[in-house]
MARBA-3410 file (N, C-alpha, C, O; in Angstrom, 1 decimal):
165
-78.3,-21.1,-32.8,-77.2,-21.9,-32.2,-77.2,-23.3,-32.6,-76.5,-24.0,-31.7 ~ -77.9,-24.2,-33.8,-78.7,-25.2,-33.7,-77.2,-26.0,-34.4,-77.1,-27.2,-34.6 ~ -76.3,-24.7,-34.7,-75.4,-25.3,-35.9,-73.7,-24.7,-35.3,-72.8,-24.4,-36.0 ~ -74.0,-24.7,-33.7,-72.6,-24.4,-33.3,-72.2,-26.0,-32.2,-72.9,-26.3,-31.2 ~ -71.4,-26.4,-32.5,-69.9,-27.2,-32.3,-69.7,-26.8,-31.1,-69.7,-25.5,-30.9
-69.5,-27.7,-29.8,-68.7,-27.4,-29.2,-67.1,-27.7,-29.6,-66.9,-28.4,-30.5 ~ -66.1,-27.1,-28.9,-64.3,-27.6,-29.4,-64.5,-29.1,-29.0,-65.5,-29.7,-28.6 ~ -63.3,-29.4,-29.0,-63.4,-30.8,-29.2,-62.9,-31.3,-27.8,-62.0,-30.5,-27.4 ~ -63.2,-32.1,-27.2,-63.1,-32.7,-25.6,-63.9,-33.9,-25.3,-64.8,-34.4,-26.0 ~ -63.5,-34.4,-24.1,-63.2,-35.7,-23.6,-64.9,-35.8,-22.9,-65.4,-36.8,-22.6
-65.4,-34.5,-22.9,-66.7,-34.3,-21.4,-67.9,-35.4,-22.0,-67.6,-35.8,-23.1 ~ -69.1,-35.8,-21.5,-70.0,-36.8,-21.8,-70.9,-35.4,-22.8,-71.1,-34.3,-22.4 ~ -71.4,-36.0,-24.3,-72.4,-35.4,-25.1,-73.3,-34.5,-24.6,-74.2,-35.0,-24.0 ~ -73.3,-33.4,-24.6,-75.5,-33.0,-24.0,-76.1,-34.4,-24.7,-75.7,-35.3,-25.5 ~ -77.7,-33.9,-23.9,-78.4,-34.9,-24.3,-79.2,-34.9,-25.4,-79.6,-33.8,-25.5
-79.6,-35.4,-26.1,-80.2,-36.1,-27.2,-81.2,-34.4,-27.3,-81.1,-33.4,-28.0 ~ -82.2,-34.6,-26.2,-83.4,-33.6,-25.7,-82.9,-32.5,-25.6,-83.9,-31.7,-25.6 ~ -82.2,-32.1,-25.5,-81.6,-30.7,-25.1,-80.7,-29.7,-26.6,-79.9,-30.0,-27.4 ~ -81.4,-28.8,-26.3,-80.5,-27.4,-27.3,-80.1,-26.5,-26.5,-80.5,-26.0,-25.5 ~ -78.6,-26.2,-27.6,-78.6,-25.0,-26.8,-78.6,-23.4,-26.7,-78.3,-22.6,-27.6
-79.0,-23.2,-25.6,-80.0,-22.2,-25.9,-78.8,-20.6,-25.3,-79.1,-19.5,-25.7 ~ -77.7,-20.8,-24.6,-76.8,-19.6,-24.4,-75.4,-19.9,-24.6,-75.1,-21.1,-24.7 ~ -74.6,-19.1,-24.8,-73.1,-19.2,-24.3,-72.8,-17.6,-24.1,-72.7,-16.6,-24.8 ~ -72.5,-18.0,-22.6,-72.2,-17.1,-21.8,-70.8,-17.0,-21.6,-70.2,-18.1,-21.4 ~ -70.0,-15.7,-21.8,-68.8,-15.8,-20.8,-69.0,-15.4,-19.6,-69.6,-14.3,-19.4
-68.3,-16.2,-18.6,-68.1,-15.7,-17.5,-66.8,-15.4,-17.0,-65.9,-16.1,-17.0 ~ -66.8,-14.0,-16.5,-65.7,-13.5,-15.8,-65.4,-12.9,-14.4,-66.1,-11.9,-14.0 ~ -64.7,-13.4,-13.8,-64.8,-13.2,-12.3,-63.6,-14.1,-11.6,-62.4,-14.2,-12.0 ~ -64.0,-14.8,-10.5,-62.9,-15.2,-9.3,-63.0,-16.6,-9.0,-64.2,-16.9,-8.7 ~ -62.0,-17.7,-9.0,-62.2,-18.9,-8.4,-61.5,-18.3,-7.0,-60.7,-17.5,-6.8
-62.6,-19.3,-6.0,-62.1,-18.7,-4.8,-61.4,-20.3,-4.0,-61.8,-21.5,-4.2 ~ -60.1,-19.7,-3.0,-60.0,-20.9,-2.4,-59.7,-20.4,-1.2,-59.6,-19.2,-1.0 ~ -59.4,-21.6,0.0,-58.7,-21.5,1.1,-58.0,-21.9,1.8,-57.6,-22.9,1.3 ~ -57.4,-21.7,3.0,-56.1,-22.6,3.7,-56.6,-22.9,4.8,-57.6,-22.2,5.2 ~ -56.2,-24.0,5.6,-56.4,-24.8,6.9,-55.3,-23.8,7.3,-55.3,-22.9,8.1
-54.4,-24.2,6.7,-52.8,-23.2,7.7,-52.0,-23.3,6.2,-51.9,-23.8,5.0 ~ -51.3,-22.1,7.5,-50.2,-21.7,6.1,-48.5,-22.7,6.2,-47.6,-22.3,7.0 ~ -48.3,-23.7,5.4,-47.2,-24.2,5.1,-47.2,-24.5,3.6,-48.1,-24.6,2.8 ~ -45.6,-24.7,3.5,-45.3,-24.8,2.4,-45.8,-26.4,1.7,-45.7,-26.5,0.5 ~ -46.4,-27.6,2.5,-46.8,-28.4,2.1,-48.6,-28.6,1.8,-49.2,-29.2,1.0
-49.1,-27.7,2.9,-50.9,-27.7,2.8,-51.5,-26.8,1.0,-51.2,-25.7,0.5 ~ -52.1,-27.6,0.6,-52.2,-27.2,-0.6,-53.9,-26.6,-0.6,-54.9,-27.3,-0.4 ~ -54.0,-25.1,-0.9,-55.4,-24.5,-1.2,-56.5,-26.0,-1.0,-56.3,-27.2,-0.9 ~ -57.9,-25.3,-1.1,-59.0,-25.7,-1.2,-60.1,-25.1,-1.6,-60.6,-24.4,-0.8 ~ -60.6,-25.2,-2.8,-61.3,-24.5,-3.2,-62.9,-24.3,-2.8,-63.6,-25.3,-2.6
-63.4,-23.0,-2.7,-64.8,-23.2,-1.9,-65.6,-22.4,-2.8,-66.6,-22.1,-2.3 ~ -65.4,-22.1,-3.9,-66.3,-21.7,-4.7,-66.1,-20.8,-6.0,-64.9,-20.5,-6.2 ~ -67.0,-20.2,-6.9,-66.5,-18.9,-7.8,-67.6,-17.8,-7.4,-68.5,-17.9,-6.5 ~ -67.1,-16.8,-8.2,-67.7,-15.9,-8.4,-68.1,-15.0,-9.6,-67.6,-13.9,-9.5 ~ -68.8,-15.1,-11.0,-68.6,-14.1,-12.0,-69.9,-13.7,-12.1,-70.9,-13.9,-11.4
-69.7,-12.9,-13.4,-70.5,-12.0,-14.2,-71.2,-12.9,-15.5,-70.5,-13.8,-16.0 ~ -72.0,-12.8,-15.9,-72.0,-13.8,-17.0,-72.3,-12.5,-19.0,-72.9,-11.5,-19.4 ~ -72.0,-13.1,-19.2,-72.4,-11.9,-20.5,-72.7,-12.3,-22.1,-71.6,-12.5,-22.7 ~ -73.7,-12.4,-22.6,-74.0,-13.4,-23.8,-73.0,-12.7,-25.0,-72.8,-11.6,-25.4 ~ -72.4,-14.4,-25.3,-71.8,-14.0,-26.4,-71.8,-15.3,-27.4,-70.8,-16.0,-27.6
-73.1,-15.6,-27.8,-73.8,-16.3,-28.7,-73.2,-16.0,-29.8,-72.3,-16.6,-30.5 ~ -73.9,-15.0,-29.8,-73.7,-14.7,-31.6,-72.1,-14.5,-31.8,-71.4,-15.0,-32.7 ~ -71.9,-13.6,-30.8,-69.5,-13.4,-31.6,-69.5,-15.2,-31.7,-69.2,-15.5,-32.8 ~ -69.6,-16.3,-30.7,-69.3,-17.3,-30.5,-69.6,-18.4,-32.2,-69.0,-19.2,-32.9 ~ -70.8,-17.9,-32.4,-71.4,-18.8,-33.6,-71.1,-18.0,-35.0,-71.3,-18.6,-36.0
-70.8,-16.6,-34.9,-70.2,-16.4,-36.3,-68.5,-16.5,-36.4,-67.9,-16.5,-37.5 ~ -67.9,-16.6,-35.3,-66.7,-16.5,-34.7,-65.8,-15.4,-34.9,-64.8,-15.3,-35.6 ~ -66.4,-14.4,-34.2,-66.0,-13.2,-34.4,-65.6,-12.7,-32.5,-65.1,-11.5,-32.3 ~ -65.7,-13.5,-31.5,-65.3,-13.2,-30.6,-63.9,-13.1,-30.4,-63.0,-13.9,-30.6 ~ -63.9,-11.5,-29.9,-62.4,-10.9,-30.1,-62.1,-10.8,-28.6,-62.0,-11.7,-27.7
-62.0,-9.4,-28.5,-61.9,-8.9,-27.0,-62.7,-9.8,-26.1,-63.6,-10.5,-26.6 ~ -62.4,-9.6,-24.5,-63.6,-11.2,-24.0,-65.1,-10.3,-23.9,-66.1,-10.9,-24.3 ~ -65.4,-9.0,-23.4,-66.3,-8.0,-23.0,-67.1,-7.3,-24.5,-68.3,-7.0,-24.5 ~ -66.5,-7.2,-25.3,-66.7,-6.6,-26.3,-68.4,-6.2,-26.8,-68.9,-7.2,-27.4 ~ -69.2,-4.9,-26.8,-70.6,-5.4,-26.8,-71.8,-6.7,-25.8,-73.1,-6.9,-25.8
-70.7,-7.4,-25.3,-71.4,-8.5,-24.7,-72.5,-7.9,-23.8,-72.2,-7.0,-23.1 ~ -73.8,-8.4,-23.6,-74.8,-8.0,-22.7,-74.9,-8.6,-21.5,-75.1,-9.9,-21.5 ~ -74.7,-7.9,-20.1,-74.8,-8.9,-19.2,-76.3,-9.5,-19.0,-77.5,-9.1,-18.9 ~ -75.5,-11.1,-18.9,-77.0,-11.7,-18.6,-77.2,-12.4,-17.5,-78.4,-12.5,-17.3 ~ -76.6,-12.8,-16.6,-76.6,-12.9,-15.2,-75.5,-13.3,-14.6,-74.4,-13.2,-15.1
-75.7,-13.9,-13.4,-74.2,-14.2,-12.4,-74.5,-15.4,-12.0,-75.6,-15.9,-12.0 ~ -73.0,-16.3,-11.4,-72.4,-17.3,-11.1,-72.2,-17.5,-9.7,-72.0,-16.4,-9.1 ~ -72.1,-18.0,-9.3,-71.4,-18.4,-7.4,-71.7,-19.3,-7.4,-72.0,-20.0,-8.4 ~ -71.6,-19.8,-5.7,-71.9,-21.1,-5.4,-72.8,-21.1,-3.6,-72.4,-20.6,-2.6 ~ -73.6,-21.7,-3.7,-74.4,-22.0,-2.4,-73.7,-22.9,-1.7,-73.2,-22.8,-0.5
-73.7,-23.7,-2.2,-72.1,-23.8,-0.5,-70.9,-24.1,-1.3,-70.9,-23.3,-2.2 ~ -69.4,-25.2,-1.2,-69.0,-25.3,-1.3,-68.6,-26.5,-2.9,-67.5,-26.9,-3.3 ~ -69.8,-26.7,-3.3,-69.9,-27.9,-4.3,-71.2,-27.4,-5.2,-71.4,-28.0,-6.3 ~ -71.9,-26.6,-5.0,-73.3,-26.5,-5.3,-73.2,-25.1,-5.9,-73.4,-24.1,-5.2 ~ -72.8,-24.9,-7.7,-73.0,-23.8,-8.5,-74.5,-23.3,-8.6,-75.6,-23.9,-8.7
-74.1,-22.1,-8.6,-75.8,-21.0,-8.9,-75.5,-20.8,-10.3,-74.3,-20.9,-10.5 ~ -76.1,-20.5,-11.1,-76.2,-19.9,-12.6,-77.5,-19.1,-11.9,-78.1,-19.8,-11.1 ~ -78.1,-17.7,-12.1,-78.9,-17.3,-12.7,-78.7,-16.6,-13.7,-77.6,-16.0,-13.8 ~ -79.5,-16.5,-14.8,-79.6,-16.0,-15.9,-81.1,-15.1,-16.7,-82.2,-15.5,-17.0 ~ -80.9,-14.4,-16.7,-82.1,-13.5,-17.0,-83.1,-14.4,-18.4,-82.7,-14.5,-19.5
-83.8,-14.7,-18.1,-85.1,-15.4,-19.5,-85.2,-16.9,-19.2,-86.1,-17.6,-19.6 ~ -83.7,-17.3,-18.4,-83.9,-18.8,-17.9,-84.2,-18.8,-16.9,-84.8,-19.9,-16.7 ~ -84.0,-18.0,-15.3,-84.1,-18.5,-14.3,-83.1,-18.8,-13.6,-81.9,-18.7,-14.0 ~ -83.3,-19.4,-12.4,-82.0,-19.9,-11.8,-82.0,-21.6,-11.7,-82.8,-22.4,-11.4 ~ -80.5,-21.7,-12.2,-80.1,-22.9,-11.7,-78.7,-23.6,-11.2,-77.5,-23.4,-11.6
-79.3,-24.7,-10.1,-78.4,-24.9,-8.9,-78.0,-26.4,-10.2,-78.8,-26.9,-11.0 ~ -76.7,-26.8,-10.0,-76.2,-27.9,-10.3,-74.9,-28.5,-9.6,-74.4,-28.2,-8.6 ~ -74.5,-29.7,-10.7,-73.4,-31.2,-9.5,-72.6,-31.1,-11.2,-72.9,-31.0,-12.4 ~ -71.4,-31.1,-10.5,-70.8,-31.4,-11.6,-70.8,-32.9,-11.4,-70.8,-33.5,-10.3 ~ -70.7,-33.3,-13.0,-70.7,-35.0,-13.5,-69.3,-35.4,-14.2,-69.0,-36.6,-14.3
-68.5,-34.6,-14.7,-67.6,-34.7,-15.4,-66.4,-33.4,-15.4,-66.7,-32.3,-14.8 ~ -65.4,-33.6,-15.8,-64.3,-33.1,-15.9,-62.8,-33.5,-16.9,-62.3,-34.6,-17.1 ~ -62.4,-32.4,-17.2,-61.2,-32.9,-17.6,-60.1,-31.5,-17.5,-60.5,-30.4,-17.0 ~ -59.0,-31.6,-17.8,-57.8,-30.9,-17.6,-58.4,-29.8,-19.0,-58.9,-30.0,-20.1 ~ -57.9,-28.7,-18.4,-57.9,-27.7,-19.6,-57.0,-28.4,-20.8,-56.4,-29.4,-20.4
-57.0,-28.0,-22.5,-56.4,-28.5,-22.9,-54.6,-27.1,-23.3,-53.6,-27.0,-24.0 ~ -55.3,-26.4,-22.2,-54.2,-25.4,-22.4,-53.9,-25.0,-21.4,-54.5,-24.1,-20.8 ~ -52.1,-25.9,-20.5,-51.9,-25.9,-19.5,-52.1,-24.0,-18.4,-52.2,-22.9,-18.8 ~ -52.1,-24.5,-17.0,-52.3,-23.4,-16.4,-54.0,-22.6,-16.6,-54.3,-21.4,-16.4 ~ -54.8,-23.4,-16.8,-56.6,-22.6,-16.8,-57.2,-24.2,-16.1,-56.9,-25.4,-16.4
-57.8,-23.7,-15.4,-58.7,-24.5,-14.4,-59.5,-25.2,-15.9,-59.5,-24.7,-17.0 ~ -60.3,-26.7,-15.4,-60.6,-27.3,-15.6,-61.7,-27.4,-16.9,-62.2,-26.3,-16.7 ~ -62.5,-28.0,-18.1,-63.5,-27.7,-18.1,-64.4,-28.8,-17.2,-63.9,-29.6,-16.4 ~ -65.9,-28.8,-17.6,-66.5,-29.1,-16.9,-67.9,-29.4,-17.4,-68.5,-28.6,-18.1 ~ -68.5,-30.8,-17.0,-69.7,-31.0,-17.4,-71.0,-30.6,-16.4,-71.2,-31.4,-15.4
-71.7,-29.7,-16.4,-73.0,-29.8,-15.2,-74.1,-30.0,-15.0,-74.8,-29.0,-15.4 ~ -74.7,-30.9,-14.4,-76.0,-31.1,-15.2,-77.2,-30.3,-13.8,-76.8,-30.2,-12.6 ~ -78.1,-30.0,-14.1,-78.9,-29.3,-13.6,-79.6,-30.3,-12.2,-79.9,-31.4,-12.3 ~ -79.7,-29.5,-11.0,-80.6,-30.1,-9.9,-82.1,-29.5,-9.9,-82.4,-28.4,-9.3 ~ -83.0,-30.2,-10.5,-84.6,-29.7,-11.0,-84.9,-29.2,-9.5,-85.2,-28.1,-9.2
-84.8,-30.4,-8.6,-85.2,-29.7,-7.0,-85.0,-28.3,-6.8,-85.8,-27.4,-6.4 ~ -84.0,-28.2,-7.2,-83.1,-26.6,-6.5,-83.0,-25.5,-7.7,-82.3,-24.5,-7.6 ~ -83.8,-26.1,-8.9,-84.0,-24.9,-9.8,-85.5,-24.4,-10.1,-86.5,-25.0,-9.9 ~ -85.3,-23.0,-10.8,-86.3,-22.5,-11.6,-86.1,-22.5,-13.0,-86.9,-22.0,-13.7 ~ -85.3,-23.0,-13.4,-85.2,-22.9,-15.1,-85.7,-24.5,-15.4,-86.0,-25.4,-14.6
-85.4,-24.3,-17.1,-85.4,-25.4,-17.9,-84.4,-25.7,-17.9,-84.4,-26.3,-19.0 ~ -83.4,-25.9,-17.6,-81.8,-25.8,-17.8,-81.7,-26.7,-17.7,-82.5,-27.2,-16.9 ~ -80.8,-27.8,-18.5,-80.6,-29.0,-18.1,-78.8,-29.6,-17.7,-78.3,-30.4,-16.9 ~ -78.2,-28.7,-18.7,-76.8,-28.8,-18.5,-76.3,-28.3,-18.9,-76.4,-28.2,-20.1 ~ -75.2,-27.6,-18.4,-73.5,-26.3,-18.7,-72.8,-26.7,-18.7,-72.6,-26.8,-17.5
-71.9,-27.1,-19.5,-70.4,-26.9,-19.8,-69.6,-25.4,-19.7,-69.7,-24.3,-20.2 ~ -68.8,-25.9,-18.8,-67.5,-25.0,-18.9,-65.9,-25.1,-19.5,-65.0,-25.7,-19.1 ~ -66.1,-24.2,-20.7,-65.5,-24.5,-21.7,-64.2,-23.0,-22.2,-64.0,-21.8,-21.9 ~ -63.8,-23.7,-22.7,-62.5,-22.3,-23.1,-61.9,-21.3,-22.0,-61.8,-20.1,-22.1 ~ -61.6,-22.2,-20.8,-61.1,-21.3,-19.4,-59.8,-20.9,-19.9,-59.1,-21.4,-20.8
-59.4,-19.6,-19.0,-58.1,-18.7,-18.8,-58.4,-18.4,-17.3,-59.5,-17.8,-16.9 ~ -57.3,-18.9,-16.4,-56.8,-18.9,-15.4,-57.5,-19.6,-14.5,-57.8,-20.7,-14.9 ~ -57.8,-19.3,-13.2,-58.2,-19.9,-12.3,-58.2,-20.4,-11.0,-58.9,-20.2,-10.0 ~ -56.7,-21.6,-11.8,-55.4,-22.4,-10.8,-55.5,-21.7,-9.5,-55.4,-20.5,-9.5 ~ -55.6,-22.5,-8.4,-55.0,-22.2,-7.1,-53.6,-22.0,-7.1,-52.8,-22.5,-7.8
-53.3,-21.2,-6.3,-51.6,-21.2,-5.9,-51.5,-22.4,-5.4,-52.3,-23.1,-4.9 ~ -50.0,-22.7,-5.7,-49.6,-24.3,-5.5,-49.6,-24.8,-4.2,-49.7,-26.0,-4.1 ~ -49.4,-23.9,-3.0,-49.6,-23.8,-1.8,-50.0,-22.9,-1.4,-50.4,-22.0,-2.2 ~ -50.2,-22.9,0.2,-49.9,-22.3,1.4,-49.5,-21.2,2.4,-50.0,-20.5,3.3 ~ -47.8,-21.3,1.5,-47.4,-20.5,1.9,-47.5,-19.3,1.9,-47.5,-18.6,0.8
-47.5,-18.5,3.3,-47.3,-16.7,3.3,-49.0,-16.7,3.3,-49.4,-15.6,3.0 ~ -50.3,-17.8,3.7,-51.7,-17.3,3.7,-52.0,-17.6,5.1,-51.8,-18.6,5.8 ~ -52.5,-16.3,5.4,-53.1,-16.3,6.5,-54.5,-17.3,6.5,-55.3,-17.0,5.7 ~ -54.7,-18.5,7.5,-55.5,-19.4,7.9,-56.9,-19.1,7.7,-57.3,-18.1,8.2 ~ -58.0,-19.8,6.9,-59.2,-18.7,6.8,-59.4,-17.6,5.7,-60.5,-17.3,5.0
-58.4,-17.2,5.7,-58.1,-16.2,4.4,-58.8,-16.8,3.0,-58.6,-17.9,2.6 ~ -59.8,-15.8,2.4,-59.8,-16.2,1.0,-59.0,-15.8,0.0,-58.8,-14.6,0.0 ~ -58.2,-16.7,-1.2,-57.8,-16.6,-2.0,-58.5,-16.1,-3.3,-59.4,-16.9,-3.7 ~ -58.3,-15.1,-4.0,-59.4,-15.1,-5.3,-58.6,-15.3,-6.4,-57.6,-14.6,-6.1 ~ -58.5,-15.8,-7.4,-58.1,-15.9,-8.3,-58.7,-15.6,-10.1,-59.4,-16.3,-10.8
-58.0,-14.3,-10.5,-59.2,-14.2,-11.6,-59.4,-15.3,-12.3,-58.7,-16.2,-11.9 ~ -60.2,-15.7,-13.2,-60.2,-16.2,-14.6,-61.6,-15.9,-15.4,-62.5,-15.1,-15.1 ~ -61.7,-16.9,-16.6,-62.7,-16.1,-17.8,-63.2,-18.1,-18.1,-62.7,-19.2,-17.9 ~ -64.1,-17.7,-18.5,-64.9,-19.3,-19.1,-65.9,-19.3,-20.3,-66.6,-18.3,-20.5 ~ -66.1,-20.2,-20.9,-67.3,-19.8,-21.9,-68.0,-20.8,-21.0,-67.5,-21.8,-20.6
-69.6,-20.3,-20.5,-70.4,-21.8,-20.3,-71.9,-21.8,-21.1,-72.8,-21.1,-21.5 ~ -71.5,-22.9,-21.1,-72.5,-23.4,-23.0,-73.8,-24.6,-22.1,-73.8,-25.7,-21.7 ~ -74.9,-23.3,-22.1,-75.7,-23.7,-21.4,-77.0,-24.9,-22.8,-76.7,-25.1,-24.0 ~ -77.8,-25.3,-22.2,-78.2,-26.5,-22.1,-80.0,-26.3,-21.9,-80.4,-26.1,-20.7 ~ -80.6,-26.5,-22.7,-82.3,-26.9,-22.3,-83.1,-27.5,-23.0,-84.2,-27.7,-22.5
END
């Protein structure tokens, strides 16, 4: 992977010290919620949910087609509370991180990418930082309306995240 590119974006460099060592897609749910249901109170997001599945190699010969295709699952995503991503990953361990950076998808309608860099306290890996890169879908509904109070919203989407050690 010593000779794969990330696409081109605005997010801060990895670090000097760091290779990278996965790219995973993840596929699964941004989750949000409502205080109340009106047409002005706008979602709140409290966390995701995926699958994660290496797709290294389609990614670095560029042959990733279909998003699942042969991919191996390699571990899962959430969040410990409402700011605080889990990555575990099978051969790295787990790791808790803060996002540091962001920018607007460059392809309207797909949630954000994202720079993250690793909480050593609250991990077991070497991990140092993941980018989330090449999203499809995600977006909160624009409002409120018609959600019951409390209610979670899930929202599919897909991500590459281009892990970091």
């Amino acid at each position: 992977l010593t000779e794969v590119q990330q696409p081109a974006n605005t997010l801060p460099a990895p670090g000097d010290d760091t290779t990278l060592v996965l790219i995973a897609l993840g596929r699964g749910t941004q989750n949000y919620t409502c205080g109340n249901a009106s047409d002005t109170a706008k979602p709140t997001q409290i966390g995701a949910v995926a699958d994660l599945f290496n797709v290294s190699c389609a990614v670095a010969s560029g042959t990733l087609g279909s998003i699942t295709e042969d991919a191996a699952a390699v571990g899962t995503h959430w969040f410990v509370d409402t700011t605080t991503p889990d990555f575990d990953i099978i051969g790295l361990g787990n790791t808790q991180a803060k996002k540091v950076a962001d920018m607007a998808s460059p392809e309207a309608g797909n949630i954000a990418w994202l720079k993250l860099d690793a909480k050593p306290e609250s991990s077991t890996s070497a991990v140092k930082s993941i980018y989330r890169l090449h999203t499809v879908g995600g977006l909160a509904p624009s409002s409120c309306a018609n959600v019951t109070p409390g209610e979670t919203i899930t929202v599919a989407y897909e991500a590459q995240y281009w892990v970091y050690a």
